[in-house]
C-alpha positions as CSV (number, residue, x, y, z in Angstrom):
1,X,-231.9,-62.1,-14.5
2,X,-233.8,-62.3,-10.7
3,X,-234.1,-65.7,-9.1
4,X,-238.0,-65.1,-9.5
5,X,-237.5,-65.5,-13.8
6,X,-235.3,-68.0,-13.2
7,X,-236.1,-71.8,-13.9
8,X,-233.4,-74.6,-12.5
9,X,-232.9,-78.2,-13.3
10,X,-231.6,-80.0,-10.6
11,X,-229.7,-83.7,-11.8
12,X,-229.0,-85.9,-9.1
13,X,-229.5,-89.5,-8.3
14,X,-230.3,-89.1,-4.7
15,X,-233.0,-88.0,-3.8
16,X,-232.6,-86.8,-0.7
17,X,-230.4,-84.2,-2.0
18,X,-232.6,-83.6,-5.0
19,X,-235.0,-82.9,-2.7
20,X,-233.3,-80.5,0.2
21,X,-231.4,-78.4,-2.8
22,X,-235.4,-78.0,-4.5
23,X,-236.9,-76.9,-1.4
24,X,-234.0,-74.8,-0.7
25,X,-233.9,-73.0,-3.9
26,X,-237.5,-72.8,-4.0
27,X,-237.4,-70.7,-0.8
28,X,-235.1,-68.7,-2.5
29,X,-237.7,-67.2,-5.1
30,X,-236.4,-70.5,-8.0
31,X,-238.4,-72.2,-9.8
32,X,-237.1,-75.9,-9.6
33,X,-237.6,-78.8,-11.6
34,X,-235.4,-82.4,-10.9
35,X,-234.4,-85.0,-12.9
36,X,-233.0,-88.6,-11.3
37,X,-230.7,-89.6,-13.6
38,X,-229.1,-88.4,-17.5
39,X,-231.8,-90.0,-19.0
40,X,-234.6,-88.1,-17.1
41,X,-232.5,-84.7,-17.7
42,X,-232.3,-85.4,-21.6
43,X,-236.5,-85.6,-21.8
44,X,-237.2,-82.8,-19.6
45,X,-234.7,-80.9,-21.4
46,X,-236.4,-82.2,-24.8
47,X,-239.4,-80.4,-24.0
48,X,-238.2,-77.0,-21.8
49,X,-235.9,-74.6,-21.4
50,X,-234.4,-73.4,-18.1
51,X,-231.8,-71.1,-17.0
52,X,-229.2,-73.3,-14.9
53,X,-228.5,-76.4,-15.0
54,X,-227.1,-77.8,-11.3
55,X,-225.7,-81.0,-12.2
56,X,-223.9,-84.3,-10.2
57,X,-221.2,-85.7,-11.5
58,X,-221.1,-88.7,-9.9
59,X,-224.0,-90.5,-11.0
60,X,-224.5,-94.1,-12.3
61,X,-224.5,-94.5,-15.8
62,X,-223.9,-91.4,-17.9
63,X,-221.7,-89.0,-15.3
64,X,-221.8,-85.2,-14.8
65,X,-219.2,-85.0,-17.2
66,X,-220.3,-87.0,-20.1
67,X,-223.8,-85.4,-19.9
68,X,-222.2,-82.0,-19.8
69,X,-220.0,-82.6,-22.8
70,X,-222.8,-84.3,-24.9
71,X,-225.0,-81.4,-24.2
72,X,-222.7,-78.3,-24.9
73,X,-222.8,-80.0,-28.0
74,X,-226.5,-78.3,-28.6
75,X,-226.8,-76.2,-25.8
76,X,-225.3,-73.2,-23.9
77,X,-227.5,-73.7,-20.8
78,X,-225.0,-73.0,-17.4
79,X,-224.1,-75.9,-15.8
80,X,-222.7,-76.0,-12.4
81,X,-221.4,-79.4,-11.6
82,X,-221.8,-80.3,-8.2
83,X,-219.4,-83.9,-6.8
84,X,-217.4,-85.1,-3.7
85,X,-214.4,-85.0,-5.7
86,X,-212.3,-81.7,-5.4
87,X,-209.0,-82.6,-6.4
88,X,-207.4,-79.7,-9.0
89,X,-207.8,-82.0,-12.0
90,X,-211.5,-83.0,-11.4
91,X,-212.4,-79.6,-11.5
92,X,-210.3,-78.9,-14.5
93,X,-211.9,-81.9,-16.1
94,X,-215.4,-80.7,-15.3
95,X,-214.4,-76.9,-16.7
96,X,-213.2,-78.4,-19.7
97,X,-216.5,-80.6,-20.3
98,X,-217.7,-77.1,-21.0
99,X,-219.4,-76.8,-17.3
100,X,-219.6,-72.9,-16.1
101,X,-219.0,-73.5,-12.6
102,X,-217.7,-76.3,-10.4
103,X,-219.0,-77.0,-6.4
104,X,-217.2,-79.4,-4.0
105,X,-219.5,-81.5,-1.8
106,X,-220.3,-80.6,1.2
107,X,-220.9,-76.7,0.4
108,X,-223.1,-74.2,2.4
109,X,-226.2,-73.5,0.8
110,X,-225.5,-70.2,0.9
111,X,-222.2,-70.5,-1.4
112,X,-224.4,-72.5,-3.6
113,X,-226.7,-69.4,-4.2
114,X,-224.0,-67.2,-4.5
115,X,-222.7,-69.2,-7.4
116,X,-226.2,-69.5,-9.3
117,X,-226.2,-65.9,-8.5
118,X,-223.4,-65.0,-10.6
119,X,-223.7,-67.4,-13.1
120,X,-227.3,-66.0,-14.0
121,X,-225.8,-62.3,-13.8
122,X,-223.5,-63.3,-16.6
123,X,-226.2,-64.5,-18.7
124,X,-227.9,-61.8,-21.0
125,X,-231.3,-61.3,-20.5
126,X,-233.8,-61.0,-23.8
127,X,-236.4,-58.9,-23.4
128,X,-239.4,-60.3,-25.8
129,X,-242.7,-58.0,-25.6
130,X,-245.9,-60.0,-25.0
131,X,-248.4,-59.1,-26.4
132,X,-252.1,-57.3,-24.4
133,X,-254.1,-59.4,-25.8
134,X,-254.7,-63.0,-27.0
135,X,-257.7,-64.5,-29.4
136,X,-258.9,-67.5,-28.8
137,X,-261.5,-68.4,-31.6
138,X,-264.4,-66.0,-29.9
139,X,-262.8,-65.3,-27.2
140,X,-260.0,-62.3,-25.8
141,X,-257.6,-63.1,-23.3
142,X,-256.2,-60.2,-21.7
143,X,-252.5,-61.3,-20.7
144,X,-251.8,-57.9,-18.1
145,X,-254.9,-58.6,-16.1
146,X,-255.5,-61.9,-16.7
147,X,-259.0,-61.8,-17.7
148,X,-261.2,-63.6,-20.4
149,X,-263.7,-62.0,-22.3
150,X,-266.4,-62.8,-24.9
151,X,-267.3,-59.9,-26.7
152,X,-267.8,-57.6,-23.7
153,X,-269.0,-60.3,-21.4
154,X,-265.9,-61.6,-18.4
155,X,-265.9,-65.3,-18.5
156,X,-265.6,-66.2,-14.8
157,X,-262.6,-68.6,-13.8
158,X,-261.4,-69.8,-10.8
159,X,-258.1,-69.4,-9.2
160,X,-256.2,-72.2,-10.5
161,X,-257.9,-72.0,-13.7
162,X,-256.7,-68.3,-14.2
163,X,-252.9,-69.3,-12.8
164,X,-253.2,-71.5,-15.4
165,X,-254.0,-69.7,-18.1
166,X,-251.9,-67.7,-17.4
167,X,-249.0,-69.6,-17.2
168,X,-249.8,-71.0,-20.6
169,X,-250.4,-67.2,-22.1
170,X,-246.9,-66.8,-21.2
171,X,-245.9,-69.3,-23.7
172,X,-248.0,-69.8,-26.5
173,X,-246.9,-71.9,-29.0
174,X,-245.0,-73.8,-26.9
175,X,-245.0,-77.3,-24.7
176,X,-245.1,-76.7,-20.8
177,X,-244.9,-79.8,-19.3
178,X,-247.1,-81.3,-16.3
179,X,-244.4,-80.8,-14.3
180,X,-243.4,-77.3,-15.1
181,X,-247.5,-76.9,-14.4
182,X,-247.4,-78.4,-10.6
183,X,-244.3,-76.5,-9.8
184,X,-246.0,-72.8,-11.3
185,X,-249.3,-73.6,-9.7
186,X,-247.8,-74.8,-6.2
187,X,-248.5,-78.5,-6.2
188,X,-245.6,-80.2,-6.3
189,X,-244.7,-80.6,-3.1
190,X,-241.1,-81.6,-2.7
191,X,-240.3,-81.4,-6.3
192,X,-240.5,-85.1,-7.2
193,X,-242.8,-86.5,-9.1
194,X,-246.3,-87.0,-8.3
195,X,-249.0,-88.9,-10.1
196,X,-251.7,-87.4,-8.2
197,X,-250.3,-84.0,-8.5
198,X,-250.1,-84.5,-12.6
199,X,-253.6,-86.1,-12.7
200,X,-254.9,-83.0,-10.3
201,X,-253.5,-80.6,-13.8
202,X,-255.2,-83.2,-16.0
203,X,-258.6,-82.6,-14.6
204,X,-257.7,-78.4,-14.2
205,X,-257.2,-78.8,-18.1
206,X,-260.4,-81.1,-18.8
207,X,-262.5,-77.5,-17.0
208,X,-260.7,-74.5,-18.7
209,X,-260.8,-76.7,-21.9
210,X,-265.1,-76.8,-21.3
211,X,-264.5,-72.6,-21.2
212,X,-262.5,-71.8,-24.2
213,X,-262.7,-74.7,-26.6
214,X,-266.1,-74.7,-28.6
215,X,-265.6,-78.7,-28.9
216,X,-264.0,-80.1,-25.8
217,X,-263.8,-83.5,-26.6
218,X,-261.6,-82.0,-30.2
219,X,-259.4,-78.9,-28.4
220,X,-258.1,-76.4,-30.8
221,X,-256.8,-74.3,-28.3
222,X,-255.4,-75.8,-25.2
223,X,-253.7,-78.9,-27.3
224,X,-252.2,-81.6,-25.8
225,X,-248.9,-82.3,-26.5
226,X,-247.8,-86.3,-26.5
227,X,-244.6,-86.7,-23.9
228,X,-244.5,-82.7,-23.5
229,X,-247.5,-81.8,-21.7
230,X,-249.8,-79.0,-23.0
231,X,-249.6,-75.9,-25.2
232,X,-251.8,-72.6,-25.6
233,X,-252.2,-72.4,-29.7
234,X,-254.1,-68.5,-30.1
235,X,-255.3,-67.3,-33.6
């Protein structure tokens, strides 16, 4: 797996650091999503998947730890735990919580890619063929060149509409989230989240919905998802 497949979750309560390590690792060919606390990591994780999961342990309420162990419980995402502790039996403690990797605070940035590095190289990589083309009532959507077609006619799009049908062909059949949508498309800034960023997707929706749904107002195709965001459903 290349850093340019790979999606991260980044779990920390500051947001300082939330936000250097996301611009960081977004310059590094990631894509990055961040969660504030346990509780924010459990909903996004409710509705995505990612590759790595870089996780503090020192946060209030649910640690590292606890969130770590409770989630190994369903899930074999990595997790690299990242805390100021580096004592012998912290790290222990954090390997035993099932945890792939441990980081003392401070680290170099560069160590901290080097780690993700090898942590995604030990993870096997799935191959799942995607289909040329995808029907949409009337409508073809060619998934190699991006293009949308009605009978033999091009539908025109513009360039955020066809990054975002494309990112939804990528999954069909399944939620991506607003976030997920600002971080693909390029507007999300520092990583946090952003209401104007998220309504910005919501109106990008409301247009390529006018292109491909014969009823708008009722979409059959580009389906909303309640507290996951949207979702490509093809015939």
């Amino acid at each position: 797996m290349t850093s340019q497949d790979a999606h991260i979750l980044i779990v920390d309560d500051d947001e300082r650091i939330r936000s250097l390590l996301g611009r960081f690792l977004r310059k590094n060919g990631f894509m990055v999503t961040t969660a504030r606390d346990a509780a924010h990591a459990r909903r996004l994780l409710a509705g995505l998947d990612f590759d790595l999961i870089v996780l503090d342990v020192m946060m209030p309420g649910e640690d590292g730890i606890s969130l770590t162990r409770s989630l190994r419980q369903s899930l074999t995402t990595p997790i690299l735990l990242l805390t100021a502790k580096g004592e012998i039996e912290d790290r222990i403690s954090g390997l035993e919580s099932g945890a792939d990797d441990y980081l003392p605070k401070p680290f170099e940035p560069r160590e901290l890619l080097l780690r993700i590095g090898a942590i995604l190289r030990r993870v096997p990589t799935i191959e799942v063929a995607q289909p040329k083309f995808l029907t949409l009532g009337l409508l073809r959507y060619d998934t190699e060149k991006g293009e949308l077609w009605q009978g033999d006619t091009p539908l025109r799009l513009t360039g955020t509409e066809q990054a975002l049908l494309r990112r939804m062909a990528a999954s069909p059949g399944q939620p991506v989230s607003r976030t997920e949508l600002i971080e693909d498309l390029g507007r999300g800034g520092n990583g946090e989240e952003s209401d104007n960023s998220e309504r910005a997707i919501d109106v990008q929706i409301t247009r390529l919905r006018r292109k491909i749904e014969p009823d708008p107002k009722e979409p059959r195709f580009l389906q909303t998802v309640r507290g996951a965001g949207y979702m490509l459903v093809t015939d």
